[in-house]
C-alpha positions as CSV (number, residue, x, y, z in Angstrom):
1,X,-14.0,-25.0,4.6
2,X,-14.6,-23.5,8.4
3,X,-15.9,-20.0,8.8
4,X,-12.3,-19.0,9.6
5,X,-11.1,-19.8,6.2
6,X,-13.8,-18.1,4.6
7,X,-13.3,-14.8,6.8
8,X,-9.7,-15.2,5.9
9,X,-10.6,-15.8,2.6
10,X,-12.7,-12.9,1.8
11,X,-9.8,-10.2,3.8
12,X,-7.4,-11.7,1.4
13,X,-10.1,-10.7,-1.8
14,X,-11.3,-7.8,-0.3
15,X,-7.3,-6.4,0.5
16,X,-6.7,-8.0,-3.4
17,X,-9.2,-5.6,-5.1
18,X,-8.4,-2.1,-2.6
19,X,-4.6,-3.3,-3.8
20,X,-5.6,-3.1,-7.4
21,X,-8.6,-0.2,-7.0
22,X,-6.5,2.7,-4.8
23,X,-4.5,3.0,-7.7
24,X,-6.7,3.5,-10.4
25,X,-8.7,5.8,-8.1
26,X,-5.7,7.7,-8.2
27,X,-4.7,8.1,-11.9
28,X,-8.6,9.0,-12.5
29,X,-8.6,11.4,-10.0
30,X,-5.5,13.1,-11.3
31,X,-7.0,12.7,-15.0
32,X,-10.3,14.7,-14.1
33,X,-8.9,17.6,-11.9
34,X,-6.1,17.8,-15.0
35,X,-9.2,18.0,-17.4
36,X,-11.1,20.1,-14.8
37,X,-8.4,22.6,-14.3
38,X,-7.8,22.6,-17.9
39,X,-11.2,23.8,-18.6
40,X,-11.7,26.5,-16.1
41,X,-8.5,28.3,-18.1
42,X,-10.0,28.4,-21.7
């Protein structure tokens, strides 16, 4: 393995787990301002 293929490597991960996180980030984001606006009502 050259330092090349271990930068490469490590984009490839790193682009992998934003892929899978921005999502989630998402759908809790929407969860807690739902729950958030929720509660300021009652």
């Amino acid at each position: 393995m050259t330092l090349a293929d271990l930068v490469l490597l490590t984009k490839k991960i790193a682009i992998g787990i934003l892929i899978f996180l921005i999502p989630l980030v998402i759908i809790a984001g929407s969860i807690w301002l739902i729950h958030f606006l929720f509660n300021q009502h009652h």
